[in-house]
VOPAGU-2260 file (C-alpha; in pm, 1 decimal, decimal comma):
REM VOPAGU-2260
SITE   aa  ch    i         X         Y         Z
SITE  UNK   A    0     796,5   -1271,1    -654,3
SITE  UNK   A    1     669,6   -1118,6    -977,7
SITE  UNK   A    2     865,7   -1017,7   -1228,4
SITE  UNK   A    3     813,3    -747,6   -1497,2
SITE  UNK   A    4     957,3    -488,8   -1736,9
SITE  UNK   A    5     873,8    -112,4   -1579,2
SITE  UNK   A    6     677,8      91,4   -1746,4
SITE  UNK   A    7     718,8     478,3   -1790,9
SITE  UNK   A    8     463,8     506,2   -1560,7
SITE  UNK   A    9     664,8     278,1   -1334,9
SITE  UNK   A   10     956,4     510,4   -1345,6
SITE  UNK   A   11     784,6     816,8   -1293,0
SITE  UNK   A   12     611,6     675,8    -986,1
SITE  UNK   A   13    1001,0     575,2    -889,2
SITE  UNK   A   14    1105,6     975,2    -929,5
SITE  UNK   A   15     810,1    1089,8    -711,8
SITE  UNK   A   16     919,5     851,6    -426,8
SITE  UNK   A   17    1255,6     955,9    -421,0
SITE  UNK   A   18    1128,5    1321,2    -501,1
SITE  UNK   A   19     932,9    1263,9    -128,8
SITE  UNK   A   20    1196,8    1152,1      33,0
SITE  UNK   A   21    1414,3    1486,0     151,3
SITE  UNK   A   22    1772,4    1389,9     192,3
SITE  UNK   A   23    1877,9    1734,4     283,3
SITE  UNK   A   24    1690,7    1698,4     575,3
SITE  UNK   A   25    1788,0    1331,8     633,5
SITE  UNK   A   26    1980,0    1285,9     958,6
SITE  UNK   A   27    2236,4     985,4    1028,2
SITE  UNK   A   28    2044,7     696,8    1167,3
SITE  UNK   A   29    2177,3     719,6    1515,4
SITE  UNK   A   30    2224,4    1100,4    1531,6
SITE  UNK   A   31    2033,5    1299,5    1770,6
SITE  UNK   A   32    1982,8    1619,8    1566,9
SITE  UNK   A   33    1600,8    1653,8    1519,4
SITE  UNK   A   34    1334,5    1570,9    1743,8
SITE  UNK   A   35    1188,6    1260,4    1539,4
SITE  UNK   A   36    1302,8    1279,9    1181,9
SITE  UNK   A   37    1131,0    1063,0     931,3
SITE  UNK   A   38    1412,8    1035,9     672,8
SITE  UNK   A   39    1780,5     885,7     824,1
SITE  UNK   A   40    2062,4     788,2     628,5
SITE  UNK   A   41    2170,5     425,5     695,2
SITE  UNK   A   42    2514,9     357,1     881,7
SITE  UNK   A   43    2502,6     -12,2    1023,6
SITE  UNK   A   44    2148,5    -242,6    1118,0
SITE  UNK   A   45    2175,5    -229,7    1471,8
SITE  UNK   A   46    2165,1     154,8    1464,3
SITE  UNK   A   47    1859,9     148,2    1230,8
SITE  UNK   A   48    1667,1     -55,0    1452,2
SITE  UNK   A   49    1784,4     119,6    1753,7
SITE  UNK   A   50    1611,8     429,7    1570,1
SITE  UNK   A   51    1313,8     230,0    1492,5
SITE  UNK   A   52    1246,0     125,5    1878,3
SITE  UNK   A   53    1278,6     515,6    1979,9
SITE  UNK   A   54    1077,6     665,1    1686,7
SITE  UNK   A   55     720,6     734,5    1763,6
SITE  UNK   A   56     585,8     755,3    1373,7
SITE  UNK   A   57     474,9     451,6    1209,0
SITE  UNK   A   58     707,8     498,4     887,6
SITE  UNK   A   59    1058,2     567,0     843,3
SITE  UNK   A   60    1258,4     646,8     527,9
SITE  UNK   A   61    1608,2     527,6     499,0
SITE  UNK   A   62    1877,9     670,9     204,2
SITE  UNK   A   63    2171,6     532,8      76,4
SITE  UNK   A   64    1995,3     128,3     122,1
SITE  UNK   A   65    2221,5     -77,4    -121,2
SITE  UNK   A   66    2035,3    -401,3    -231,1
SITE  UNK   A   67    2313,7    -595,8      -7,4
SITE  UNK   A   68    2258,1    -437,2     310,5
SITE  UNK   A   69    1871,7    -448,8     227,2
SITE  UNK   A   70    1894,3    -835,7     235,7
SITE  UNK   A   71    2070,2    -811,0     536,0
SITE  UNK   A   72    1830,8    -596,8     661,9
SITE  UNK   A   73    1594,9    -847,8     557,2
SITE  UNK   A   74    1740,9   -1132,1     741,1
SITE  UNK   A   75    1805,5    -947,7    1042,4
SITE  UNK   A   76    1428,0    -860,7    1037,6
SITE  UNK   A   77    1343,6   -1216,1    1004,6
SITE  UNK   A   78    1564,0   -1316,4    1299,7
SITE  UNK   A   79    1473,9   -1106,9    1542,2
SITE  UNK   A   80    1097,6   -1108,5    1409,8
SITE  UNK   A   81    1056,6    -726,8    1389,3
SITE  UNK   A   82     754,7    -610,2    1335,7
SITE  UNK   A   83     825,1    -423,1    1048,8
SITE  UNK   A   84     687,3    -401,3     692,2
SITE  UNK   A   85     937,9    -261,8     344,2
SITE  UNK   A   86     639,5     -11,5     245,9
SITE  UNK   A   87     895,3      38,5     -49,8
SITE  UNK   A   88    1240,0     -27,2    -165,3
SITE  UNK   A   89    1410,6     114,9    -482,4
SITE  UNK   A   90    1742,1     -47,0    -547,8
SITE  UNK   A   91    1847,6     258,9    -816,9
SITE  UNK   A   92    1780,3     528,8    -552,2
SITE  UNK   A   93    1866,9     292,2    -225,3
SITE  UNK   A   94    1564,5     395,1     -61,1
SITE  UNK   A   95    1381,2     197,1     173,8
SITE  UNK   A   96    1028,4     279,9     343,8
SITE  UNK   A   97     937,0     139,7     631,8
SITE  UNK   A   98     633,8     111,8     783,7
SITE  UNK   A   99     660,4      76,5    1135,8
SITE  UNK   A  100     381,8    -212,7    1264,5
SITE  UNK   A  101     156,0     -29,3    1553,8
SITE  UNK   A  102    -156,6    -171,9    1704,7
SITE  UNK   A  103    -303,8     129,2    1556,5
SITE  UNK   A  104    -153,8      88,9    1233,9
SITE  UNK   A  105    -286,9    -255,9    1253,3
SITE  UNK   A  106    -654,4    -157,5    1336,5
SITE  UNK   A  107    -646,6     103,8    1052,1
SITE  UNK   A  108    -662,6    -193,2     806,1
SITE  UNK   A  109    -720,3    -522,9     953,3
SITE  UNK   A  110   -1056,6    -440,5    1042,8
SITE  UNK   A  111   -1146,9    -322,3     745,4
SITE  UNK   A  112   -1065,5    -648,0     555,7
SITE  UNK   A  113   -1183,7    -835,1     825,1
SITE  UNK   A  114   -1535,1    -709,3     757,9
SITE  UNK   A  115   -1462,3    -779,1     376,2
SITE  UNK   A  116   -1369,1   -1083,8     439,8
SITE  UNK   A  117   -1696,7   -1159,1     669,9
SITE  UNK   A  118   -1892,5   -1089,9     375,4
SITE  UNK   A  119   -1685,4   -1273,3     114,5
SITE  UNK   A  120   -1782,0   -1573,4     333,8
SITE  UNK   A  121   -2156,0   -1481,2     415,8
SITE  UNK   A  122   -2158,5   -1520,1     -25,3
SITE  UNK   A  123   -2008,2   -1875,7       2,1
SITE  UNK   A  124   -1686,3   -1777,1    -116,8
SITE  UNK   A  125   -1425,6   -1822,8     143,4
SITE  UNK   A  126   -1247,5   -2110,2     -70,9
SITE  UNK   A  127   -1227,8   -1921,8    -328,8
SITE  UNK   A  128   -1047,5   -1600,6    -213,8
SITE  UNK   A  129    -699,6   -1664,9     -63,9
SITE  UNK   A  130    -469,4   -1394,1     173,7
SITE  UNK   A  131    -186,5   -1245,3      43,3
SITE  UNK   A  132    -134,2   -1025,6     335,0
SITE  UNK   A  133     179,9    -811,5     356,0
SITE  UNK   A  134     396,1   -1059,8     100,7
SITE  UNK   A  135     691,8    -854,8     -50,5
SITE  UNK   A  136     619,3    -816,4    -460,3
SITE  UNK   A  137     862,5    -651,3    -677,7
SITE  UNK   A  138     979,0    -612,9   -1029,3
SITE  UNK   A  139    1279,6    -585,6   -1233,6
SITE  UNK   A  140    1387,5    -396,0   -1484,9
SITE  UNK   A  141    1775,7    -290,4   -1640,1
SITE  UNK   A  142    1880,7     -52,1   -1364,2
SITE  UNK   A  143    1735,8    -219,5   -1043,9
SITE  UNK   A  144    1501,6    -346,5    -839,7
SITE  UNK   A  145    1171,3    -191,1    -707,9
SITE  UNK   A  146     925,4    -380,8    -439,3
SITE  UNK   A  147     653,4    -317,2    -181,9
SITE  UNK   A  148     470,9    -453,9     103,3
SITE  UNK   A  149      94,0    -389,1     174,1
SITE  UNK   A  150     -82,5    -423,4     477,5
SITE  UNK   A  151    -378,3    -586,6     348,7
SITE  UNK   A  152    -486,3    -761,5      17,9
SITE  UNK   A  153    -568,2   -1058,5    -155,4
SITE  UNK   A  154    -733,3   -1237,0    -447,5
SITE  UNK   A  155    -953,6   -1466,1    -594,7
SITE  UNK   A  156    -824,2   -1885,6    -660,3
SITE  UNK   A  157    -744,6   -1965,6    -864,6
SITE  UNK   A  158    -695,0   -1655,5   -1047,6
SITE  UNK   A  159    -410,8   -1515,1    -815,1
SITE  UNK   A  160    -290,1   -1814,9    -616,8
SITE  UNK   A  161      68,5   -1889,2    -710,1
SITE  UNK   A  162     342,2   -1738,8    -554,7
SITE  UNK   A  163     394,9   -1447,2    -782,9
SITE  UNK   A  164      11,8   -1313,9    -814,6
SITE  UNK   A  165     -52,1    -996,4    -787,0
SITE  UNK   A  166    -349,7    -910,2    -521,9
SITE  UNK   A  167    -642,0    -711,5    -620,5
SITE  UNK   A  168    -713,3    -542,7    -372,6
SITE  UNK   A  169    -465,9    -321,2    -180,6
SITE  UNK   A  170    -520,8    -148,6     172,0
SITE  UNK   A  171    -241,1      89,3     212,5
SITE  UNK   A  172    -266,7     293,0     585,1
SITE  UNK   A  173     -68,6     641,8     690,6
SITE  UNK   A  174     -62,8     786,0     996,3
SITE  UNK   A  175     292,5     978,1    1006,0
SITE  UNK   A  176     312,0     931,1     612,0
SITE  UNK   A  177     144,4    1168,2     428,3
SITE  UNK   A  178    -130,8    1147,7     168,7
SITE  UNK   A  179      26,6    1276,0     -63,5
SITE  UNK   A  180     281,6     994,4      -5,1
SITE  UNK   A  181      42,6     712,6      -4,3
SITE  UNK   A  182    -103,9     815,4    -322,7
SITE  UNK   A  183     245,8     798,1    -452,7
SITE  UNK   A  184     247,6     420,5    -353,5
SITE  UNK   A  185    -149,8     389,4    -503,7
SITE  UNK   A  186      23,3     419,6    -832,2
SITE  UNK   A  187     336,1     204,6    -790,1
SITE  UNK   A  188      97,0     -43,5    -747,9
SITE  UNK   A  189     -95,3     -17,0   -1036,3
SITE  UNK   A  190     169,1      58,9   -1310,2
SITE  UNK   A  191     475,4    -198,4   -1116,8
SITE  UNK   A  192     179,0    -463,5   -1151,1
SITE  UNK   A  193      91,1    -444,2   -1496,9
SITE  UNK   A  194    -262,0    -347,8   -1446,1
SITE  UNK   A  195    -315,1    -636,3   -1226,6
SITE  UNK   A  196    -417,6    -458,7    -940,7
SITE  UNK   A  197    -785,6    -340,3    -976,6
SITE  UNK   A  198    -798,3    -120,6    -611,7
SITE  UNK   A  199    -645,0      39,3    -372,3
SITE  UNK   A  200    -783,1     155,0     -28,8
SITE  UNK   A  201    -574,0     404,0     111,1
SITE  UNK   A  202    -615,0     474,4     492,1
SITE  UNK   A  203    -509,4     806,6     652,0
SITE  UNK   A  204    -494,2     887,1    1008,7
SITE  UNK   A  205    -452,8    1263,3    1134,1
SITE  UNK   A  206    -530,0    1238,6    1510,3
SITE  UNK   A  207    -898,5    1284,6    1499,5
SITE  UNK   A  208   -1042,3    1209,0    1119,5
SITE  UNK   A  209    -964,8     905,4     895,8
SITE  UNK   A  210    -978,2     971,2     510,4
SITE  UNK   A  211   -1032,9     686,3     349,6
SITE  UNK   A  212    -958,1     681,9     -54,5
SITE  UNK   A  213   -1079,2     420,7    -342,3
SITE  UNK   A  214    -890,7     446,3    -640,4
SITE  UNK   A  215    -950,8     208,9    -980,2
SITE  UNK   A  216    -786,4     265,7   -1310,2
SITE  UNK   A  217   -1013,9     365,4   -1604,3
SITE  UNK   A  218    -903,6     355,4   -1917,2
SITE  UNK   A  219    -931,6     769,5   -2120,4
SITE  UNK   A  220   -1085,3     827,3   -2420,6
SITE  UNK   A  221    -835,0     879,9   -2709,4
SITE  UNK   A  222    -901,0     943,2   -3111,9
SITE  UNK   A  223    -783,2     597,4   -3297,1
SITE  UNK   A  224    -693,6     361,4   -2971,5
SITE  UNK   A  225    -883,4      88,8   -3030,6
SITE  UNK   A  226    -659,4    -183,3   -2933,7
SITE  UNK   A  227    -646,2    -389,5   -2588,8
SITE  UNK   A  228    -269,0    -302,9   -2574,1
SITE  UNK   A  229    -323,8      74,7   -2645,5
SITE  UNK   A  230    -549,7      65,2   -2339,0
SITE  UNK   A  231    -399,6    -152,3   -2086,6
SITE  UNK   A  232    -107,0     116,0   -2165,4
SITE  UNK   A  233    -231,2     409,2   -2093,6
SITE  UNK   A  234    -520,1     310,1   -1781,0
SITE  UNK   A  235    -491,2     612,4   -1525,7
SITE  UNK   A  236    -554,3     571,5   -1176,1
SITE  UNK   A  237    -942,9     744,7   -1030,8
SITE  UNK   A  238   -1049,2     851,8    -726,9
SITE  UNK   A  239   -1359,6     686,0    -733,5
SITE  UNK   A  240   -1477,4     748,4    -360,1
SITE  UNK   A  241   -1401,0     971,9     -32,2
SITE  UNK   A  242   -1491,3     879,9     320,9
SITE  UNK   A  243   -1427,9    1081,6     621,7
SITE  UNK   A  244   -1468,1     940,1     993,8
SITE  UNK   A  245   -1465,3    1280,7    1209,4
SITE  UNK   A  246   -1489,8    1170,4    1596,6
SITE  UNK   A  247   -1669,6    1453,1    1850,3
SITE  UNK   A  248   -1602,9    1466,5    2154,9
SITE  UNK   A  249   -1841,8    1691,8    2239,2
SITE  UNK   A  250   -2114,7    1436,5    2284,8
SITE  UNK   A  251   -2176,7    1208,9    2536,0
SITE  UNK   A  252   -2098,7     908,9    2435,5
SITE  UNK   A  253   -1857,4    1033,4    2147,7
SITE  UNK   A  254   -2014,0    1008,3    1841,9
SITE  UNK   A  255   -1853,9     995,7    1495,7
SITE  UNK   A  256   -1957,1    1155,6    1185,6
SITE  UNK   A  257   -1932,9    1000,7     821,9
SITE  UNK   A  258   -1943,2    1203,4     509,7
SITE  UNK   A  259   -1985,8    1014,5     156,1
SITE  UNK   A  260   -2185,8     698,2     279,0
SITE  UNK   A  261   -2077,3     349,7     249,9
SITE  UNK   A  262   -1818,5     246,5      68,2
SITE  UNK   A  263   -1850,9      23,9    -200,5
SITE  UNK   A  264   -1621,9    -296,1    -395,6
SITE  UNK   A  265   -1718,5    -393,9    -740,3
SITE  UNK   A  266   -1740,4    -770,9    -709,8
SITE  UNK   A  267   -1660,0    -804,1   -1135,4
SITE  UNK   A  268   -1287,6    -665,1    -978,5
SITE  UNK   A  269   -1253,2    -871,2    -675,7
SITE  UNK   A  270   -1308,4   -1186,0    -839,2
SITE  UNK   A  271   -1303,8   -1096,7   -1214,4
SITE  UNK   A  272   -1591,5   -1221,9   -1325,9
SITE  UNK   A  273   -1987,9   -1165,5   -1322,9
SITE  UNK   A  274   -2178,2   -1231,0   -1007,2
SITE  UNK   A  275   -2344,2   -1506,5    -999,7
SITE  UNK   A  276   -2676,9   -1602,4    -787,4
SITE  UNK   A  277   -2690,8   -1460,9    -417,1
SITE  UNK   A  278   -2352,7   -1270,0    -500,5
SITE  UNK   A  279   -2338,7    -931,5    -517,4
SITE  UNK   A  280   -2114,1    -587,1    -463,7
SITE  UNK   A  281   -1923,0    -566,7    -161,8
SITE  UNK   A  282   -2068,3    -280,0      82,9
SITE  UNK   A  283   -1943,3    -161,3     401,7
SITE  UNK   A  284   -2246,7      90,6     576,1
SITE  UNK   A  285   -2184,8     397,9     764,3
């Protein structure tokens, strides 16, 4: 677990979460008004994860989450080993994501980094990249605390393998959370990590198309900031590439269509260095 001081940029990503979350909306976890609401307000576990068993999305936002009855939650979790991931928790706002763990949530991500990690071996470089997975990382700051849970990421050894490294990459997925959501949590990640994160891969679902989004920081142009603090400051999050994946159905057999071409991983990022003889970029074809 990680520990740092929040940034402005930190807080504001904090707002937009709870800005996202609709309480007036919200129904009482338990309740049967709505069809399928995605935001409940927590009463007791065992009705939360009576809700989560009926729901059919893949995320669920829960209000009024004390950080108490989120460790319970916790342990509970661990007990009964639910398959559930804390997309986000904010201790201030008691507001707790959670991403529901689907086989086609799981798809959406693990076979993407299973291909990157095919070709992190096919360089030689297995031993030197290490899993982080889904590991809760958080920080700390004077009013509460803040943490997430990817679905995917890692980093290189042994640059980020003690216990409270940061990954560098991030694969974030959505199916019933929006985009505009999961770019929300794109730049938690960035700012909560102090720059440590280089990218996030953010995977959306609608039914029939998956949008896939690379973001990286860069770091603006400004009159007179010429220090490595200045910069590391004020880094902004860039879409750097779109993919769509359109199935038709029209054909026989379905065919899928791919806008944008392959996607492509800086390998200076991933491992934070230069590449060195037979290593190269990291590219996934159409």
């Amino acid at each position: 677990m990680q520990i740092y001081s929040c940034s402005h940029a930190s807080k504001f990503v904090t707002s937009s979460f709870a800005a996202s979350t609709s309480v007036s909306t919200s129904t009482s976890v338990g309740s049967k008004q709505g069809d399928d609401p995605g935001t409940v307000r927590f009463t007791n576990v065992q009705d939360l994860f009576n809700m989560i068993d009926r729901t059919t999305r893949d995320s669920l936002t829960v209000i009024n989450v004390s950080f108490d009855l989120l460790t319970k939650i916790d342990r509970i979790r661990e007990e009964e080993r639910r398959k559930l991931r804390f997309r986000y928790f904010d201790t201030k706002s008691q507001i707790l994501i959670i991403t529901i763990i689907t086989t086609l949530h799981e798809q959406l991500h693990k076979l993407l980094y299973n291909e990157f990690i095919g070709q992190v071996r096919d360089m030689g470089l297995k031993k030197s990249w290490i899993d982080i997975g889904s590991a809760t990382l958080s920080a700390q700051d004077y009013v509460g605390r803040r943490g997430k849970e990817g679905d995917s990421s890692g980093g290189p050894k042994p640059e980020r393998a003690g216990k409270s490294a940061w990954p560098i990459p991030i694969i974030e997925v959505g199916v019933s959370q929006t985009l505009a959501q999961l770019r929300i949590g794109m730049r938690w990640w960035f700012s909560i990590s102090n720059h440590e994160v280089k990218i996030v891969l953010l995977v959306k679902f609608d039914g029939t198309t998956i949008l896939l989004e690379k973001w990286e920081e860069e770091i603006p142009v400004h009159p007179g900031a010429t220090t490595m603090r200045h910069s590391l400051q004020h880094q902004e999050p860039m879409l750097q590439q779109t993919i769509t994946i359109t199935r038709d159905t029209t054909t026989d057999p379905i065919s899928y269509h791919v806008t944008s071409g392959a996607l492509v991983l800086s390998f200076r990022l991933l491992f934070l260095r230069d590449p060195g003889p037979g290593e190269r970029d990291l590219t996934f074809g159409v």
